[in-house]
C-alpha positions in Angstrom: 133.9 87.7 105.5 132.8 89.0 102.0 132.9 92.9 100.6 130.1 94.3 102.1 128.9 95.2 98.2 125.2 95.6 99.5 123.8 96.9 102.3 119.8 95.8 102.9 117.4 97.4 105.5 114.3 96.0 105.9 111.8 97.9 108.3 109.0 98.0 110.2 106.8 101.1 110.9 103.3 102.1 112.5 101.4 105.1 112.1 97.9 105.7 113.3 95.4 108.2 111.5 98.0 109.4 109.2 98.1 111.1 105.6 101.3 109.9 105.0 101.1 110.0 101.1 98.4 111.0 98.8 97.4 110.3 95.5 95.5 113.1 93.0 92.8 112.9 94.5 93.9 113.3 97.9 93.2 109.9 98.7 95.8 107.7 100.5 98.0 105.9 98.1 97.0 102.2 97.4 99.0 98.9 96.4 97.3 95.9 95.3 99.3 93.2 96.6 98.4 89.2 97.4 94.7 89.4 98.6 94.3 92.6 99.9 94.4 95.9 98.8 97.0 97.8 101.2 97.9 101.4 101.8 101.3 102.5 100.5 104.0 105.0 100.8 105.8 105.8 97.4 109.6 105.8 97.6 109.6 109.4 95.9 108.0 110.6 98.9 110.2 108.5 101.4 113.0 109.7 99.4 112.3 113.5 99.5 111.7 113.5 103.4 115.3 112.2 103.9 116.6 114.2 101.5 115.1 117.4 103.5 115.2 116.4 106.8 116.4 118.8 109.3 118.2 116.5 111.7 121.4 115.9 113.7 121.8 113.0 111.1 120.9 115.1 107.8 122.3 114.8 104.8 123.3 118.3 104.4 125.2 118.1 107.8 127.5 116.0 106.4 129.7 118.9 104.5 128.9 117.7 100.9 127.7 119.9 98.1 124.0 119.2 97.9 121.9 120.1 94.9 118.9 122.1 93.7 115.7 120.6 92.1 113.7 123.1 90.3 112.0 124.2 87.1 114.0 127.8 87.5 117.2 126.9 87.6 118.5 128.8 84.8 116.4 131.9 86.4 118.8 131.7 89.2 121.6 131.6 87.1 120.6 134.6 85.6 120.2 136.4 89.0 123.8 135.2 89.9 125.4 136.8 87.4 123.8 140.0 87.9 124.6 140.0 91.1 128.2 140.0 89.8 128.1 142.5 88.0 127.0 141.3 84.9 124.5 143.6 82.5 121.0 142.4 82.9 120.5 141.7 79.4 124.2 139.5 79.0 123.0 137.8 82.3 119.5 136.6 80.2 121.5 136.3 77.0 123.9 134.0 78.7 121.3 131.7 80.7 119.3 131.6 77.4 122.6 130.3 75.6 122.8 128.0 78.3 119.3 126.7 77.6 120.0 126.4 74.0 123.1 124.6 74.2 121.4 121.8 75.4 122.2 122.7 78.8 119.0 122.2 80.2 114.8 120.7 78.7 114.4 123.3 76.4 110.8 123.9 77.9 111.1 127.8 77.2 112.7 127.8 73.7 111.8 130.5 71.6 110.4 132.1 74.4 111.6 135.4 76.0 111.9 137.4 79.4 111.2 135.5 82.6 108.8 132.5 80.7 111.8 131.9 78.3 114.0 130.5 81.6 111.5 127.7 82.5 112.1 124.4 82.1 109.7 121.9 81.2 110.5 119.8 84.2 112.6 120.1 87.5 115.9 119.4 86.5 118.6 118.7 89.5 121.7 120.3 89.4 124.6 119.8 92.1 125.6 123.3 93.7 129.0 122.7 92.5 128.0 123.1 88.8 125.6 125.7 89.2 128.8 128.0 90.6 131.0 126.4 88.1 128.5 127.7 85.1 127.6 131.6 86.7 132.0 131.5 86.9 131.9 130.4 83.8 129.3 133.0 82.0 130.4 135.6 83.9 134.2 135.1 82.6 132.5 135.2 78.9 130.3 138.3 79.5 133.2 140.4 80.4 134.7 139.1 77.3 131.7 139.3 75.2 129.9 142.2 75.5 127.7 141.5 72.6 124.7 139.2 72.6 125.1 137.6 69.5 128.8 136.8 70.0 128.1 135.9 74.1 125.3 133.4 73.0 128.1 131.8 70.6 130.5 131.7 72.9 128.4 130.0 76.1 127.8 127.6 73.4 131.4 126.7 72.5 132.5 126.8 75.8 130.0 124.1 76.8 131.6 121.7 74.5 134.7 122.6 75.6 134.1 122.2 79.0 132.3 119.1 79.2 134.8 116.9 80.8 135.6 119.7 83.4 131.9 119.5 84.7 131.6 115.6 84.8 134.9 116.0 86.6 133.6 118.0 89.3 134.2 116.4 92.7 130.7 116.4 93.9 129.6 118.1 91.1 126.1 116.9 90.6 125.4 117.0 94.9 125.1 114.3 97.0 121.4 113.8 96.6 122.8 112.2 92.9 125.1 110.4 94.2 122.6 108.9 96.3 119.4 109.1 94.4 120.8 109.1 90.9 119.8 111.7 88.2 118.9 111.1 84.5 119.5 114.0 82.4 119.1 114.2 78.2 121.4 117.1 78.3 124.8 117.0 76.0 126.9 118.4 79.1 125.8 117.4 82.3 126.8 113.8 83.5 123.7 111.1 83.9 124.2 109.4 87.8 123.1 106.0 88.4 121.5 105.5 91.8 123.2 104.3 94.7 120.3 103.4 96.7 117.1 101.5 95.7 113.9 102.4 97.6 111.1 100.1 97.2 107.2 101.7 98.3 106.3 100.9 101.8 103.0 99.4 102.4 101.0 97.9 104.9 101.6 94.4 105.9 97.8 93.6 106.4 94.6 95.1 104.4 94.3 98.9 104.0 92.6 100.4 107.3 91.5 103.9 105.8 88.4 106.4 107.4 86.8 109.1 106.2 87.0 112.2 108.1 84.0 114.6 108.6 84.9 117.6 110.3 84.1 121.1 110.2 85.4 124.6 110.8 84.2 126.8 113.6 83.6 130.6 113.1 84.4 132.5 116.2 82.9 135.7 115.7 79.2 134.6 114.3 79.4 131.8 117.2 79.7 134.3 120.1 76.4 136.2 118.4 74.4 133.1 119.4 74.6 131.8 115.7 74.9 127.9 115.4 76.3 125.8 112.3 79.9 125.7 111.0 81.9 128.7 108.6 82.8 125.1 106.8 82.7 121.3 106.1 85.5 119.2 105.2 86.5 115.7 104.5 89.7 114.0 104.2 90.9 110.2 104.3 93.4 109.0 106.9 94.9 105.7 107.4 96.6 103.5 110.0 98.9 100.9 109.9 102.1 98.4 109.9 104.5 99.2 107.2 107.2 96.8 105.1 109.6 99.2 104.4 112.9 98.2 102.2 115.9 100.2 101.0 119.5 98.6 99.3 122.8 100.9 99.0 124.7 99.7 96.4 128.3 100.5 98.0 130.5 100.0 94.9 128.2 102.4 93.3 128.0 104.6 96.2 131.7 105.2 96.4 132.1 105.5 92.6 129.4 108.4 92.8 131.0 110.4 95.5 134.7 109.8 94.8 134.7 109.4 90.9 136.6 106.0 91.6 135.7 103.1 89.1 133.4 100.7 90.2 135.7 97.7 90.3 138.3 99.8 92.0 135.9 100.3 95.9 137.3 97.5 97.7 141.0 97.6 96.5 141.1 101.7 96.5 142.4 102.7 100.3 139.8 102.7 103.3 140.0 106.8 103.4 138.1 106.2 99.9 135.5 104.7 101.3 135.1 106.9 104.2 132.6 109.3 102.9 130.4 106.0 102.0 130.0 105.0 105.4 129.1 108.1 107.1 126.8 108.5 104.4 125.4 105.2 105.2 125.4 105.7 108.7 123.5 109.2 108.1 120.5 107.7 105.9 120.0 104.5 108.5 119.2 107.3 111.3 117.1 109.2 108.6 115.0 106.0 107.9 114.3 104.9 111.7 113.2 108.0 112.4 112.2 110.5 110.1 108.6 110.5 109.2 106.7 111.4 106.0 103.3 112.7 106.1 100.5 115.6 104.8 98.5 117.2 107.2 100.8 117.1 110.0 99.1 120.3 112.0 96.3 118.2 112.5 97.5 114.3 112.6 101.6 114.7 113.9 102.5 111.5 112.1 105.5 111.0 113.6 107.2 107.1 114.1 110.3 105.5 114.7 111.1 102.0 113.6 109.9 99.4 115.9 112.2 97.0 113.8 115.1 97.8 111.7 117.4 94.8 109.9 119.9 95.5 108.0 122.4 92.7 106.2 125.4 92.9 104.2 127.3 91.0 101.8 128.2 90.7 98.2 124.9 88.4 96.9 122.5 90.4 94.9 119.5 91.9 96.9 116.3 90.2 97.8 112.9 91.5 99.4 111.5 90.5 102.2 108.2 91.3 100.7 107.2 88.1 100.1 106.5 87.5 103.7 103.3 89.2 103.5 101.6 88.6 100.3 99.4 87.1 102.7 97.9 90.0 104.2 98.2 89.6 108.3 94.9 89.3 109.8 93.9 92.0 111.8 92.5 89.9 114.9 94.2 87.0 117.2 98.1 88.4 118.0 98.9 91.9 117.4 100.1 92.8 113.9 103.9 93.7 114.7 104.2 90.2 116.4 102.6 88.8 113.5 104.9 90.7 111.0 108.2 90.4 113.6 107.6 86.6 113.3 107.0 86.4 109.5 110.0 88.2 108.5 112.1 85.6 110.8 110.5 82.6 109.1 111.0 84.1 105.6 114.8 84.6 106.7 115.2 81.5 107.6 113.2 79.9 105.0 115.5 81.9 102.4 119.1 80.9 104.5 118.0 77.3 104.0 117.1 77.3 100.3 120.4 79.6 99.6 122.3 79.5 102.3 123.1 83.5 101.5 126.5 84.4 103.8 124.9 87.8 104.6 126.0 89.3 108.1 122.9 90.7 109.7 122.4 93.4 112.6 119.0 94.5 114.2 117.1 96.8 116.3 113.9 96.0 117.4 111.6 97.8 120.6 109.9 93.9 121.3 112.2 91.1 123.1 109.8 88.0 121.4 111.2 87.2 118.3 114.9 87.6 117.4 116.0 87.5 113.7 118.0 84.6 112.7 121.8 84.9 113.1 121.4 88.4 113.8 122.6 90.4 116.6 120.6 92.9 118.3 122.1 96.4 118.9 120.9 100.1 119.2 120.7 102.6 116.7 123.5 104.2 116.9 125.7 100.9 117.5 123.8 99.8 114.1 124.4 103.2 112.2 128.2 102.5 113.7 128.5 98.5 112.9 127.4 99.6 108.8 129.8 102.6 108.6 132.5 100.2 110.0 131.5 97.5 107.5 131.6 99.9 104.7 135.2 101.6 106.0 136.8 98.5 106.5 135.3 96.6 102.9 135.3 93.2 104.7 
């Protein structure tokens, strides 16, 4: 059986009269695809809602450093270090020094006070380096008690230090490891993502409705006045959506246990143990946790009603392709429509490449199996990938 190198999960997901994702203008997202314009949802936003989820199978539950994303990072820093004692105006001299060493987008250069301490762009930092930096400035602000000579020293220290922060287990959080994180900065280490999330979108043309509605006001209503304290609008959308995600495992491990690449299969199975709960964790996250605005007033919440997920060591391929054609939206229902198009374009891809990927499903509908695939529960699945990942064969 080959090193499970990839692991692929293709999905399919229904929401009715749903925000799920909207564009500037408040308008669901769109994706031109094939002959019909569809309704999409844009991997940031998947991406964030896993990240964040609040759930037995969350990310954070898993006892790994996670990380911070934020334009006012370096503002916390500052807090940090007055919180330990450090002078107010060392703690500002040092988180500036910090800024100008390259630490950080220099968004607030030349700037001072609070506006000097804003980056020009949320910049993600793991929570290990974050406490390795206030230890850090807070060791050379009892040593420095001058600005001019702290600001110098923060600055050396970064160069000196570089390697120690790349060499922070976990140093950058696990939402790096995963998700990747490109930085310009001279210290902190660039990630390369782990997992590749394509946008979702709808397998057949965009169903999408303006809705009219209007806000009562108690008070004037009970003095016999008619009419509304307001009128609103807002677009919702319903549909069948092709979701797809890959977890490059190689990568994966090399993130979270500063392993080489080349070295995740051969290294021992306790190096790869992390991986798989990981794994295991984000395959719950993605049958189940829902992304969505306005949920007060639309609850757009869905679990899969199909989930496939392969491994093996060939590169990754959509399963896109299967609905270029948008579905039509008479005849058979649409998830029997889309359940039997993603068989056909498994099979049509095993016979034109004869890919030895080893395939697992869930599915709510008995009709149409997926080819050489064995059906199983969630938690079975979530425990038949960890096991794959664990195991390396």
């Amino acid at each position: 059986m080959p090193h499970p190198r990839f692991v692929q999960i293709h999905t399919l997901q229904s929401y009715s009269a749903a925000l799920l994702n909207r564009d500037d203008s408040g308008l669901a997202k769109r994706l031109p695809m094939g002959d019909a314009i569809r309704t999409r949802i844009s991997s940031q936003c998947l991406k964030r809602h896993w990240r964040t989820a609040d759930d037995h199978h969350s990310l954070a539950s898993l006892g790994v450093p996670m990380a911070i994303r934020s334009r006012i990072t370096l503002t916390m820093i500052r807090d940090a270090l007055i919180k330990q004692n450090v002078p107010e105006n060392l703690a500002q001299t040092a988180a500036e020094a910090l800024r100008d060493a390259g630490l950080l987008d220099k968004g607030g250069k030349n700037l001072k006070g609070k506006d000097a301490l804003e980056t020009g762009q949320a910049v993600l930092l793991g929570k290990a380096e974050i406490d390795y930096l206030v230890q850090r400035c807070a060791t050379l602000a009892e040593e420095c008690k001058d600005e001019k000579a702290l600001t110098s020293a923060v600055a050396k220290s970064l160069k000196d230090e570089k390697s120690n922060i790349e060499a922070l287990k976990h140093g950058s959080g696990l939402e790096a490891a995963l998700f990747g994180r490109m930085v310009t900065s001279d210290v902190l280490a660039s990630r390369d993502a782990a997992v590749y999330v394509a946008h979702a979108f709808t397998v057949h043309e965009a169903q999408v409705e303006n809705d009219y509605f209007t806000v009562v006001d108690d008070l004037l209503r009970e003095t016999g006045e008619r009419g509304s304290a307001g009128i609103f609008d807002t677009e919702l959308a319903s549909g069948l959506y092709y979701g797809y995600v890959v977890v490059d495992v190689p990568q994966l491990v090399a993130n979270l246990e500063g392993i080489a690449i080349g070295e995740c299969f051969d290294a021992h199975p306790e190096r790869r143990d992390l991986a798989g709960q990981v794994v295991n964790n984000l395959l719950h996250l993605i049958a189940t946790v829902s992304p969505g605005a306005k949920r007060g007033s639309t609850a757009p919440f869905a679990h899969a009603s199909l989930m496939l997920v392969e491994t093996g060591d060939w590169q990754p391929r959509s399963l896109a392709g299967a609905f270029e054609t948008a579905l039509k939206l008479k005849g058979a229902t649409i998830r029997e429509q889309a359940i039997k198009q993603l068989a056909r374009e498994i099979e049509k891809h095993d016979a034109a490449y004869g890919a030895p990927l080893d395939r697992r499903y869930l599915a709510l509908d008995d009709e149409t199996p997926m080819p050489n695939a064995q059906r199983l529960s969630l938690d079975l699945l979530g425990k038949w990938v960890q096991n794959r990942i664990v195991e390396g064969a």
